[in-house]
Structure formats: C-alpha cells, structure tokens
N, C-alpha and C positions, 0 to 999 in steps of 0.2 A: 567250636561246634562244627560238626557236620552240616555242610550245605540238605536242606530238605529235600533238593532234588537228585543226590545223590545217595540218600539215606533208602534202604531197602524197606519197603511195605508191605505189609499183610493184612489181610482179612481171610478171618477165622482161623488162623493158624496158617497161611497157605502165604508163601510168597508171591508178591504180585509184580509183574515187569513192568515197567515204564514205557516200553514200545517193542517193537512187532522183532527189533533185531536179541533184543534181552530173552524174551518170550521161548523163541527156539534153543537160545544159550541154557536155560531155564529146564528146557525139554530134556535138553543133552544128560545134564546133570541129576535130572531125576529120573530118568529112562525110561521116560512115558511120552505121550503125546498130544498131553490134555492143552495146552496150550496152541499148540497148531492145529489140534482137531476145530479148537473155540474160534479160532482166525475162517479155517474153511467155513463152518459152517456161516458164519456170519458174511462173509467175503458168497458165500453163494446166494443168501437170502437178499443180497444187494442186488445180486444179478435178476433174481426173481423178481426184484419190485422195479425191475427198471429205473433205477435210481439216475444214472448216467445215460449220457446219449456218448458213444465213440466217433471223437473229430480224427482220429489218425494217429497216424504217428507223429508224435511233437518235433518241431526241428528247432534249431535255438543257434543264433547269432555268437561274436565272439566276448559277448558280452555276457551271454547266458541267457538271452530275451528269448522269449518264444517268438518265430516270427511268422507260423502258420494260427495264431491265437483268433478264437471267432470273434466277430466285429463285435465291439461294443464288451466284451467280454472280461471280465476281471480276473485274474487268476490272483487264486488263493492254496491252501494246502487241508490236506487233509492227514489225522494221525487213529494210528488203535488207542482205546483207552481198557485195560483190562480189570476184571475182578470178578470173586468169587461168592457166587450166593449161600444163603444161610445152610442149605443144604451139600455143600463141597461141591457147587457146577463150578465149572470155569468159562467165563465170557468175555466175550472180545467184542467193540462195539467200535466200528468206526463212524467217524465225529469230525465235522470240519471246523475250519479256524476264524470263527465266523468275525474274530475281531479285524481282522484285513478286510470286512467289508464296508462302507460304508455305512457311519450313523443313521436309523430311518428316519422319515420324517415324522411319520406317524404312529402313535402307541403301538407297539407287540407286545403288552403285558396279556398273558393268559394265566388265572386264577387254577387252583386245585382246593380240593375240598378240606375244610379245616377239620379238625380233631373235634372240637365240639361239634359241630355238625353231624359229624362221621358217628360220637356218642348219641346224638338224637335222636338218628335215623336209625340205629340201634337199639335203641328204646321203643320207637313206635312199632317196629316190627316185631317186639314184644308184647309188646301191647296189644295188635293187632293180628297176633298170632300168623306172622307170615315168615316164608323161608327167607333164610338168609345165605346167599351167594356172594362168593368172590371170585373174581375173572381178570386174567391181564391179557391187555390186546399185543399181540406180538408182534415188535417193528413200528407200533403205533404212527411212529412222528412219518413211515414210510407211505401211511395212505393216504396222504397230503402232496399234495405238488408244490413246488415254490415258484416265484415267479424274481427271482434275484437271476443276474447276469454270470453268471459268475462258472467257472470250470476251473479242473486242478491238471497236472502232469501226475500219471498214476505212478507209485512206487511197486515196491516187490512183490508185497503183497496184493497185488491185483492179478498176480501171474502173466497169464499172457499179452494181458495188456500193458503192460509194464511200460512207461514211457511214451504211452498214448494222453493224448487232451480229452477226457470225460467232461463235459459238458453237464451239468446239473441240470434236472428233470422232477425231481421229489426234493421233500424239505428233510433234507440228511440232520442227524441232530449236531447241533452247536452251532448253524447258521440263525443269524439274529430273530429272524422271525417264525424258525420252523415252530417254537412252541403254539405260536397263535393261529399257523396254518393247520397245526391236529386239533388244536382248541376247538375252531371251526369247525372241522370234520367231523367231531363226534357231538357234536351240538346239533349239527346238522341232521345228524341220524337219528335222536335221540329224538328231535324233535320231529321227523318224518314218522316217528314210532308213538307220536302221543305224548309224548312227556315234555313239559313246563319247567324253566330254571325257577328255582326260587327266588322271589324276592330277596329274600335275609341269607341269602348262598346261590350264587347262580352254577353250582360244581355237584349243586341238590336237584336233579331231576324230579319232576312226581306228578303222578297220573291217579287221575281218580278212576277208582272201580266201577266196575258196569251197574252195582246196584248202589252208589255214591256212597257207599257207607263206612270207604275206611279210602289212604292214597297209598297208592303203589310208589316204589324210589330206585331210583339208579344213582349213582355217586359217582363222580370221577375224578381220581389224583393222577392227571396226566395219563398214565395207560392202564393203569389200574380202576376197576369197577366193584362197585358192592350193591348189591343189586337183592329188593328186599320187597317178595313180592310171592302170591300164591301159587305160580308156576312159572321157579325163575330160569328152568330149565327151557322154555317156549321162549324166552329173550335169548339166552345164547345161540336158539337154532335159528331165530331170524339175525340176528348178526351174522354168523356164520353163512347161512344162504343166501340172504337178500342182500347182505351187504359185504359180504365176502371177506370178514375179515379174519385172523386166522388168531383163537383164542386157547389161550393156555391156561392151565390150574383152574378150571371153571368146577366150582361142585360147594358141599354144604362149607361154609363158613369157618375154616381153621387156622390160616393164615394170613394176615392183612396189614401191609405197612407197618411192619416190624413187629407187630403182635399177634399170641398165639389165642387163638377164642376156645374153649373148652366149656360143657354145661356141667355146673356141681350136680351131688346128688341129689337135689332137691328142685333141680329143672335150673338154676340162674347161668347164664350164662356170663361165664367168669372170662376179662382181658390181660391176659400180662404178656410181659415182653422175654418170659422165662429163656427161651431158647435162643437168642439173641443173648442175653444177660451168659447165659454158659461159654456159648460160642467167643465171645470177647476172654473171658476166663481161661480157657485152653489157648489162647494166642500168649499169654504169660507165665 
C-alpha cells in the first residue's frame, strides 16, 4: 500500500496539495491560479490581523540554531494546510505546529455546539416564530491574542519576509490553546450583548425578550453562528461595528455545518445533507 501521505487528496472532485510547494506545481498543471491566489489571500489577511510581530532577519549558527532568537522564546514551525469548500473555493489556511509546544498546565478544552442542541434551537425558533440566521466569523481564532512564547523563521510563502523571526501576537490555529482563547472571545462578546450560556449547553447563548415572552439564541461551533431571533440582522450589524468582526455568509438560514435547510410546501423546514451527499458522489 501507498503511504497516506503520499497518496493524492481530494475534496469534491478537486485535487488538494499537501503544502505551499505542490500547490504552485498544482497551478502549473492546471493553468490557473486558484491555489496561489488562496495562499495570497490568506498570507494577506495575516498581515491584517497582525498575527506576527517582525524580529529581523534570522541568522543561525553552524549548527543551524538561530542565534538572534528572542529571550525566552521557543521556536516552532508553521505549515499551509489546504481545501476546498462545498461550493469549488479554494483555501489555504496557515496553521502552526503547536505540538512543539509545551504541554499546558491548565485545561484549553473549548466546547462547540452539539447537533441536538443545534436541532433544539431550531425548533424553538419555530415555535417561536423567529428568523433564523447563519454567520461565519472570518479568521475567527485571529481576534484572540495568545499569550505562548513562542516565534517561527518565515518560509516562501511570507514573501518578503522570507527568513525573518515573526514572533507570535494572535492565537494562529493549531497552537494548543488557540481554540480556548476564541472560545473566550466570543463568549465575551456575546455576553457584553446580553446573552446567557446555557446550563444543558454552554455553545447555546439565550437572551430573553423585552416583553419576557419567548428567548432569543445564538449558537456557536467555533466560528460558525446560528443566530435565532426577531432581527437577526441587528446582531450582525453590532458584531460587525461594535465589535469589529469581519462576517461572512450572514443571511436566512440555507447552509449550516454540512446541511442544506429548505422549507417544504407546507412551511416545514426540511435538513439534509443533499449537496454534500452529491458533492462526495462526483469525486467517484
């Protein structure tokens, strides 16, 4: 048998590269540019969140040690991990090697919203005849700071920095604790906005209504929201202004963790996983 990690991947039909130098090889061959375009874009949206702080240019001993490394500092690596959404995007999302970190001491487990829940709170807003909204926070893990030691030597894909010490600033994903430092962050906001974790689901925000007669809800599966309330449009515009975050796919309820919502003719609103189900079928 073929080793796995040299076996070629796909999702939805689309070959997917293993890193940043396949990706271009990838380009070549299909005479397009979707994979370097997914690199810049992402490679830019780092620079906008100030992800890194730049220590210089790296020098390194005949051993290969960095020897200008900031005090106290761990050097680690960082890789692209690519794929392609249900819709043919193509994304690139860098990701650091948070297993060169240090075990913490302390719990970073952060929950997301379960499935029965996610069915609950979809009931009540039938019930309660409120809209239903879905939203992904974009960069999510990036409006969190991390507070780990730790910096990488930048490879090609940083461009000009290429062979410079970035210094970590924000909780990049696949360091140990980034998930629980966005946990935080949108917990934080959510409850600056009035909203209560549930007891029986703390990933179930819910705010009671001004005249106490039904609860408003916000969901959240790491950067994704479902958001189930009488003007769910008035939460997006305060996320977006007050809280600056930068939100995509926000509008009525069509698409959500891997299921497509549709109402039959008869009002019910029907979940399946149809276009996913296809999508896996033309990869064959």
């Amino acid at each position: 048998m073929r080793k796995a990690r040299t076996t070629p991947g796909y999702m939805f039909g689309y070959r997917v590269p293993k890193d940043y130098k396949e990706a271009m090889e990838l380009d070549k061959q299909n005479g397009n540019s979707k994979w370097f375009d997914a690199v810049e874009l992402e490679m830019a949206q780092i620079r906008d969140y100030n992800v890194f702080k730049d220590g210089g240019k790296a020098t390194f001993d005949n051993h290969k040690k960095v020897t200008n490394a900031p005090t106290d500092h761990r050097k680690i690596r960082v890789h692209l991990v690519f794929a392609v959404k249900h819709d043919g995007r193509h994304k690139a999302r860098l990701v650091a090697s948070g297993h060169l970190t240090p075990e913490p001491v302390e719990s970073i487990y952060s929950g997301a919203v379960t499935k029965r829940s996610l069915r609950l709170v979809i009931f009540l807003s039938k019930l309660n005849e409120l809209a239903l909204w879905g939203a992904d926070i974009g960069n999510a893990y990036l409006e969190a700071f991390t507070d780990e030691l730790i910096f990488v030597v930048a490879g090609p894909e940083f461009g000009k920095l290429a062979g410079h010490i970035l210094i970590f600033l924000k909780a990049l994903y696949g360091l140990q604790s980034s998930g629980l430092q966005w946990a935080e962050k949108i917990h934080d906001v959510l409850k600056d906005m009035g909203y209560t974790p549930s007891k029986a689901d703390g990933c179930v925000c819910m705010k009671k209504s001004k005249d106490s007669t039904k609860y408003f809800y916000i969901t959240v599966y790491v950067d994704d929201l479902l958001i189930a309330h009488e003007d769910p449009a008035s939460i997006i515009k305060k996320l977006k202004e007050k809280y600056n975050f930068k939100i995509k796919g926000d509008g009525n309820l069509e698409y959500h963790l891997g299921c497509e919502y549709v109402l039959d003719p008869d009002g019910t609103l029907a979940a399946s996983p149809k276009k996913y189900i296809g999508k896996i079928l033309e990869s064959y």
